[in-house]
C-alpha positions in Angstrom: 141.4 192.8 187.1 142.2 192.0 183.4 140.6 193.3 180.7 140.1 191.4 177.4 139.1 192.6 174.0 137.1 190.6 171.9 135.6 192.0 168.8 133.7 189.6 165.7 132.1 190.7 162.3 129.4 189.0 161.5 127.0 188.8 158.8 124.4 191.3 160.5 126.5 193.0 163.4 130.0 194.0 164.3 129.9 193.7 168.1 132.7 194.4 170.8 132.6 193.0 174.1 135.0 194.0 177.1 135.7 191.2 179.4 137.8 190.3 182.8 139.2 187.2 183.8 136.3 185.0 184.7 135.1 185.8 181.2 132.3 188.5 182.6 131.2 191.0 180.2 132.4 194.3 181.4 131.0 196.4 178.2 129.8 196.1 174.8 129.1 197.8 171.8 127.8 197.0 168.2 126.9 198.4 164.7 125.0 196.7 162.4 125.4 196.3 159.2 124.3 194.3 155.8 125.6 192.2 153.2 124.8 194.2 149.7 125.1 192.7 145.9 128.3 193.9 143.7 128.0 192.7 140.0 125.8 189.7 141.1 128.2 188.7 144.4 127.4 189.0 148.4 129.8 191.7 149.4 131.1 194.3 152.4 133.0 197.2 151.4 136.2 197.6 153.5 135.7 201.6 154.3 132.1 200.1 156.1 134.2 197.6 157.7 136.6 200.5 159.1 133.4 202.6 159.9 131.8 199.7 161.5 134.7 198.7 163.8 135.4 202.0 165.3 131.2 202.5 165.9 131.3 199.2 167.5 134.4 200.3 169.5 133.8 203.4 170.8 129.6 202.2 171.6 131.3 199.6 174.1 133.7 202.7 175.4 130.2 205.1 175.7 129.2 201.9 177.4 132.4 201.6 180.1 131.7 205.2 180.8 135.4 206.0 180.8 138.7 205.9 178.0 140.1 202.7 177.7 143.9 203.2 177.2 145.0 199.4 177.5 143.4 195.8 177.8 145.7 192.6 178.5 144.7 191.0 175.1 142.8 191.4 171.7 140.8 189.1 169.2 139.5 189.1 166.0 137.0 187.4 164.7 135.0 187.6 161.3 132.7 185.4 159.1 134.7 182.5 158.0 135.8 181.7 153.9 135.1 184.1 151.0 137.7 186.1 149.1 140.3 189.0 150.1 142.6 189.3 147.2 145.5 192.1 147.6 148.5 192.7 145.8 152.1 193.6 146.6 150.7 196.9 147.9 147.9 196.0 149.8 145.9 197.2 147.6 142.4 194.8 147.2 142.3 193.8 143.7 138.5 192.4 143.6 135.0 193.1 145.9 135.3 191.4 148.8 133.2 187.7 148.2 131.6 186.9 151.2 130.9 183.1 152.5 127.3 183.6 150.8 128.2 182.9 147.2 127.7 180.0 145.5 129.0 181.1 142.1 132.0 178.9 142.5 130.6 175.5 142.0 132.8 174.5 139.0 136.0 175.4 141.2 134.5 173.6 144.1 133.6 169.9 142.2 137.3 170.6 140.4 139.2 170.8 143.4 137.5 168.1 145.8 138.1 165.3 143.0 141.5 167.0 142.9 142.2 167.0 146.7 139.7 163.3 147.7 138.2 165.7 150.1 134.7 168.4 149.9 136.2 171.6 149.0 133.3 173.5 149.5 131.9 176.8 147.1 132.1 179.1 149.9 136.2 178.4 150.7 138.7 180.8 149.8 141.0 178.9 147.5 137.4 177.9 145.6 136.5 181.5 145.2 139.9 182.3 144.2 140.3 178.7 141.2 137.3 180.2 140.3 139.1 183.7 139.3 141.5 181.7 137.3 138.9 179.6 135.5 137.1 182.8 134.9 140.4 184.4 133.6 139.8 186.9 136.0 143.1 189.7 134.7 143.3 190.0 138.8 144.4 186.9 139.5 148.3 187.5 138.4 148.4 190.3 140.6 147.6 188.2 143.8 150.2 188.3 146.6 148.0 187.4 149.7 144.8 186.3 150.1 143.0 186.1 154.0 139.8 186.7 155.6 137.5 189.4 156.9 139.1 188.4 160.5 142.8 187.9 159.1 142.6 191.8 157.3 141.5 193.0 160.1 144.0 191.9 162.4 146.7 192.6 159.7 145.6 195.9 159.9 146.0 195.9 163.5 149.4 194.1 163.5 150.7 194.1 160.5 150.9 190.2 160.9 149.4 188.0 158.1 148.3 185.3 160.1 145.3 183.3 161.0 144.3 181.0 164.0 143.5 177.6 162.3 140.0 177.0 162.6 139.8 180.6 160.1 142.7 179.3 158.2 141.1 175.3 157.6 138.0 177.5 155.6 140.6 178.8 153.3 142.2 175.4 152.2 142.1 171.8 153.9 144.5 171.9 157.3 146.2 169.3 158.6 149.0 168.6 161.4 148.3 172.2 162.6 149.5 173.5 158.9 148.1 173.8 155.6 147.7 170.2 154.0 151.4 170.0 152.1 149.8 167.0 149.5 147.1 169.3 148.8 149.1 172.4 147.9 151.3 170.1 145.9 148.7 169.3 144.0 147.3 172.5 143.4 150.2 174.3 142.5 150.4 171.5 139.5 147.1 172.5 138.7 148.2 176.1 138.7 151.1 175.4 136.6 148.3 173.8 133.9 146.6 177.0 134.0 150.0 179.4 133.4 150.6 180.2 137.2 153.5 179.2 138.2 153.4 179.5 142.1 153.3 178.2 145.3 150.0 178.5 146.8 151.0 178.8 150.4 153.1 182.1 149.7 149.5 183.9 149.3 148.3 182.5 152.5 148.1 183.9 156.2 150.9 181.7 158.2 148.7 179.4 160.2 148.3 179.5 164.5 146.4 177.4 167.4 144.8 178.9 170.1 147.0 180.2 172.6 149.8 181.6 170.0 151.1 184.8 169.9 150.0 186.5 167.0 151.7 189.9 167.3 151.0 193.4 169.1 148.5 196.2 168.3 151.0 199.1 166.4 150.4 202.4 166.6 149.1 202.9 163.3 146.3 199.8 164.4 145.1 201.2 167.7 144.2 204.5 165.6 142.8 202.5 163.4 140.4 201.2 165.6 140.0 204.0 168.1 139.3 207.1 166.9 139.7 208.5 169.7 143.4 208.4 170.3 143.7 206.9 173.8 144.5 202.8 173.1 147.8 202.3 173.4 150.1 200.2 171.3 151.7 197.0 172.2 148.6 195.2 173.3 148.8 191.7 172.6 146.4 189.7 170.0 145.4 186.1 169.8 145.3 184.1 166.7 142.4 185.7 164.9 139.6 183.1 163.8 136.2 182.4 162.2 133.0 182.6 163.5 132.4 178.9 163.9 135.6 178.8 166.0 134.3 181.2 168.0 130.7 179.3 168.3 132.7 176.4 169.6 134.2 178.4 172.3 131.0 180.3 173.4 129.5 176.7 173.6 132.5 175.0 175.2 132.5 172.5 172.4 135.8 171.9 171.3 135.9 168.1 173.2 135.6 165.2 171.4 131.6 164.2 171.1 130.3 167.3 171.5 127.6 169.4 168.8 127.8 173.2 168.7 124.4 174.7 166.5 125.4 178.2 165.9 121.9 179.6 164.3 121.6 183.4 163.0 122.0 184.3 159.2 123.5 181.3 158.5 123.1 177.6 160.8 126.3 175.7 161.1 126.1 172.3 163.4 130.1 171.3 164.2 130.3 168.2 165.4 133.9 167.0 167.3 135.0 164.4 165.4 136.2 161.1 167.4 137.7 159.6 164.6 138.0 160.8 160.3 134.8 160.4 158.3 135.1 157.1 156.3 134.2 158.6 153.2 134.1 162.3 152.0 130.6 164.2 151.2 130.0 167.5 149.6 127.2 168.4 152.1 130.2 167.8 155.2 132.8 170.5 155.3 135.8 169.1 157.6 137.3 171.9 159.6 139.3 172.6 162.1 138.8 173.4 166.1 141.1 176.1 167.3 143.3 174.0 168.8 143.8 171.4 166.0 141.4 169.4 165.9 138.8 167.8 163.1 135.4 168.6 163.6 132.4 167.9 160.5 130.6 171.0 159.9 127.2 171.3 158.2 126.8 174.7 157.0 123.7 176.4 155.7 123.6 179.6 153.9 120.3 180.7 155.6 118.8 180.7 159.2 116.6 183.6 160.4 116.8 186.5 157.8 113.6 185.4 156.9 111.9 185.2 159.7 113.2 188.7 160.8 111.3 190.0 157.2 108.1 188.4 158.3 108.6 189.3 161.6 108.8 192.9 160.1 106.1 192.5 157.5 103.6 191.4 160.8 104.5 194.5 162.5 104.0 196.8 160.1 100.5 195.2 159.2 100.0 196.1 163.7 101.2 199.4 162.7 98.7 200.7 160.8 96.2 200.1 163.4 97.9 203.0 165.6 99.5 200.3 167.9 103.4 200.0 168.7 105.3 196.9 169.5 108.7 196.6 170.3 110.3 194.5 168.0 111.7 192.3 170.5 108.2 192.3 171.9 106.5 191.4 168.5 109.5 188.0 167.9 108.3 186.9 171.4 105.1 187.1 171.4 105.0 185.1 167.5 108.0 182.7 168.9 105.9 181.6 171.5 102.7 181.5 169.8 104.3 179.0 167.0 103.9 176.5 169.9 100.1 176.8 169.7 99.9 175.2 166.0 98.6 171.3 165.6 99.7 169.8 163.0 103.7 170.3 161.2 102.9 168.8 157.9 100.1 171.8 156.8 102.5 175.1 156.1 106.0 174.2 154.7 108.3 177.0 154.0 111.8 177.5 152.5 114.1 180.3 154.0 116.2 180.4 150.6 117.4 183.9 150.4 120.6 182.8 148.8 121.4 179.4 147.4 121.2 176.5 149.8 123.6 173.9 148.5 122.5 171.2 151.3 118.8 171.7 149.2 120.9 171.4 145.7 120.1 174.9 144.9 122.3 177.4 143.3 120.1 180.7 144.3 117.7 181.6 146.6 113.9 181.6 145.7 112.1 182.1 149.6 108.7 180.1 149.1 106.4 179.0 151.8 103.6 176.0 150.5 100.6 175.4 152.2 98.8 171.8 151.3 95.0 171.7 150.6 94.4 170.8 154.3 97.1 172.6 155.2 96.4 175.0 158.9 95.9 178.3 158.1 96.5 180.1 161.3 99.2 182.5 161.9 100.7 179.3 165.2 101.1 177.3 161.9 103.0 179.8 159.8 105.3 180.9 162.4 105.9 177.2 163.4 106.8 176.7 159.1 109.4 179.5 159.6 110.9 178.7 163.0 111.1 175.0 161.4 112.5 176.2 158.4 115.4 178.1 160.2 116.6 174.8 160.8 115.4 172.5 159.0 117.6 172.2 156.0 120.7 171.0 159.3 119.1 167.6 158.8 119.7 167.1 155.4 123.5 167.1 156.6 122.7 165.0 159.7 121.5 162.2 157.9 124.5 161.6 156.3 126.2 161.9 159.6 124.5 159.4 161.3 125.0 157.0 158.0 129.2 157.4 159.0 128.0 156.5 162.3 128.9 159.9 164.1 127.0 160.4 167.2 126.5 163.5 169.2 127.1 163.1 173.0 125.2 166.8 173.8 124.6 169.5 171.4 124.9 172.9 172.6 123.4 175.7 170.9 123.8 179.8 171.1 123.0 182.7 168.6 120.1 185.0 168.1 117.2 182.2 167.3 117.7 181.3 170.7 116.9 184.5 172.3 113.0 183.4 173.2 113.2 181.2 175.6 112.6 177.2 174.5 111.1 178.0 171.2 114.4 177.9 168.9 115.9 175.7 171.3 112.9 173.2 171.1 112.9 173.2 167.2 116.7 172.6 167.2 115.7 169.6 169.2 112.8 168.2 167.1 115.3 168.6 164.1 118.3 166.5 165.5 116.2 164.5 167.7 118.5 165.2 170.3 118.9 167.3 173.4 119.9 171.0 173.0 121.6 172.9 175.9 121.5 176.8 175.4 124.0 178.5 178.5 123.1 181.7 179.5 125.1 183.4 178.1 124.3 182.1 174.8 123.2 185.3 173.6 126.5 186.9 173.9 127.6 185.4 170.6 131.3 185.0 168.9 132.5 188.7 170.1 132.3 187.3 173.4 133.8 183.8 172.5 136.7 185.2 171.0 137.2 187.4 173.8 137.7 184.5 175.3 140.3 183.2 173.0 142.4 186.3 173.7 142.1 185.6 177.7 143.6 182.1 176.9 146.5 183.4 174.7 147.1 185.3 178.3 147.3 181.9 180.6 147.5 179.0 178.3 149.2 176.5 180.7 146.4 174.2 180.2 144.8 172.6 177.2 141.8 174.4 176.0 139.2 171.9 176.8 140.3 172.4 180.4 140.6 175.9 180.1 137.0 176.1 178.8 135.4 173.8 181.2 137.1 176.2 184.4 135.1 178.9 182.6 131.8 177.5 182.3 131.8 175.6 185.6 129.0 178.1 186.9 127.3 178.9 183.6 123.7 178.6 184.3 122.4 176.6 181.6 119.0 175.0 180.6 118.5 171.7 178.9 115.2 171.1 176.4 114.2 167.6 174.6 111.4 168.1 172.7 108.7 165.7 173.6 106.9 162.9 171.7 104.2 166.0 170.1 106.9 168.2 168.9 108.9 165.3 167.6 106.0 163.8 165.8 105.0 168.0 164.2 108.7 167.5 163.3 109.1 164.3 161.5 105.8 165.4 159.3 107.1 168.5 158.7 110.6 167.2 157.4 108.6 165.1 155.5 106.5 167.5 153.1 109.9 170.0 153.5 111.9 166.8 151.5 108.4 166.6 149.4 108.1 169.8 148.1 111.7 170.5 148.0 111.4 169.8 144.2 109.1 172.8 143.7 111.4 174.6 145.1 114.2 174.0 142.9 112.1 174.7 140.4 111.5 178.2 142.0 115.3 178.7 142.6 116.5 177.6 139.2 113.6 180.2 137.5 115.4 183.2 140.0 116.7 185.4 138.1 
């Protein structure tokens, strides 16, 4: 029996999942974790990264109830874009920026008239022409520049190298390699600002699912395990980004096919048939671990707000001696959102950071109720379970405009863990159907396990691959009907109305 590693870092959790050859989760583990604020900017320290790893790690080893002293492959995985800047020693010359900031929109406008394409704030070369408009005095120190998954696995392998779904959120990919008319460009740009390199030196050498991307060193398995027993010479996949990783737990990396990955963030990647006509800022144009162009609508908040409402309820049940499991408490409210009447009544605004889809720079949560507005606690919880979602069809619209159509949508993260209620918004939002497998639940860790199993037997294309593996994935299908649909559309409506007191809130944040 094999045994395949898959570990991802995401926004919330760093979780590790052990799995065999038909992709069954053997073990897991996780450690949970939070964004915090450096000098105004989202960021992770790299010792809690370390610390986090190995907790995550040796949880899914508790787990196995025995040491693990080899696997047949490794991946990496870690939120996509932001900003790892290290210099000729390795040493990291800036907080790490995480995907979350949007403190980079001059670099971002700057570049995507420079490039004809949407360079987006939360991209790596934005936060780093940022640095240099900033006169940052790191920025001529800068000898390689990667992301939360490619540091990791460089620590692991000492291989700077990234799969190319990571690598297309650090700067615009193309023919399975950086875009060469792009970097030309930029390094002119460079040269105006006294920098006289070339770009692509500072970046992670780019792969496609299936690659070799080095062995687990000695110094990298004790690393990772504290414990001493993981051998090195264990082979590692390409590492990649969490929405490369979506697409694989959703088998959506075919032509035609939506993926809605919804926890801190949403991100809907649609596979592309044929190039956008035109570009958008709101569409980020990324890659599918295997090569190819997908549109990706990315949203800086999903349920972070709901989980402190969520908390806020139960703490108001506390204090009447009673208590509810947590997972117990998002259940029961999930399910009771279904109960409300009416969707235009409560309109609320998840904006814990900045929500560039919205057009604003920093987050301002709000939630508006209108004169007639229901005022029942179905309502309210239908406003936030809406909201989770709601700003994906901003994005959408503009889609549909290039005439991009969506064969299925398939959806997976932790809004989906009631049953139908996430899954039924998503629905009522894109006004399509939503397939959740599952094993939806079991995240990125567990798609980029997967990833590694295919750099172990990668005599087929990926799509094939993937199919094989979710032949006898149970699966359940939800359109919401003609009432949901019509709570929905009057929802979206008031959500666009009111969207203007919201920027108002957001641009008074302080």
């Amino acid at each position: 029996m094999k045994k395949i590693l898959g570990i991802e870092l995401g926004s919330t959790r760093i979780k590790s999942v052990l799995i065999d050859e038909n992709a069954k989760v053997i073990a897991q583990g996780g450690y949970e974790w939070e964004n915090i604020l450096v000098d105004g900017l989202w960021s992770y320290s790299l010792d809690e990264v370390e610390k986090g790893l190995r907790a995550s790690y040796t949880a899914l080893i508790k787990e196995l109830g025995e040491p693990l002293k080899t696997v047949d492959a490794i991946g990496i995985s870690g939120m996509m874009h932001g900003y790892l800047a290290f210099d000729e020693n390795d040493a990291l010359l800036a907080p790490f920026r995480t995907w979350r900031n949007t403190n980079t929109a001059e670099a971002a406008a700057e570049l995507s008239e420079l490039f004809g394409f949407n360079v987006p704030m939360r991209w790596s070369v934005s936060q780093y022409y940022q640095s240099v408009l900033d006169g940052l005095e790191h920025v001529k120190n800068v000898k390689f520049l990667t992301t939360l998954a490619g540091y990791v696995h460089y620590r692991l392998t000492g291989k700077k190298v990234l799969g190319i779904n990571d690598a297309s959120g650090m700067f615009p990919v193309r023919d399975n390699d950086y875009d060469g008319e792009m970097l030309c460009s930029f390094n002119s740009r460079l040269r105006e600002k006294g920098l006289d390199i070339s770009f692509k030196d500072l970046l992670p050498k780019v792969l496609v699912a299936g690659e070799n991307a080095g062995c687990l060193t000695a110094e990298g398995a004790a690393w990772l395990d504290e414990s001493g027993n993981l051998s090195s010479g264990i082979l590692l996949c390409p590492p990649e980004g969490d929405m490369g990783t979506g697409m694989i737990a959703t088998n959506c990396v075919s032509c035609g096919r939506g993926n809605v990955s919804s926890g801190t963030s949403a991100n809907l990647t649609v596979i592309l048939k044929e190039p956008l006509k035109n570009y958008y800022k709101e569409i980020d144009v990324i890659a599918t671990p295997d090569g190819y162009p997908a549109a990706l609508i990315h949203t800086n908040n999903c349920t972070t707000e709901i989980n402190e409402w969520v908390s806020l309820i139960g703490e108001a049940v506390g204090l009447f001696g009673v208590q509810v499991s947590k997972g117990e408490l998002f259940d029961k409210l999930f399910k009771h959102s279904l109960e409300s009447k009416t969707g235009a009544g409560v309109v609320s605004y998840n904006f814990l950071a900045g929500e560039p889809l919205a057009g604003t720079e920093k987050g301002a949560p709000m939630v508006v109720r209108s004169q007639d507005g229901e005022m029942s606690l179905a309502a309210f919880m239908q406003s936030q379970i809406y909201s989770a979602v709601a700003a994906l069809a901003l994005g959408m619209d503009i889609l549909k405009r290039e005439g991009v159509s969506i064969d299925s949508v398939l959806a997976h993260g932790g809004f989906y863990k009631t049953d139908f209620v996430g899954q039924n918004a998503t629905s009522a939002i894109l006004e399509t159907p939503v397939t959740v497998m599952q094993n939806a639940s079991e995240g990125g860790a567990w798609g980029m396990a997967i990833l590694a199993l295919y750099a172990t037997d990668n005599g087929k294309s990926l799509g094939d691959f993937l199919d094989g593996i979710f032949a006898d994935v149970g699966k359940t299908v939800v359109m919401a009907d003609e009432e949901e649909l019509t709570k929905c559309r009057e929802y979206m409506k008031a959500y666009r109305k009111y969207l203007a007191a919201e920027k108002t809130a957001a641009d008074g944040a302080v």
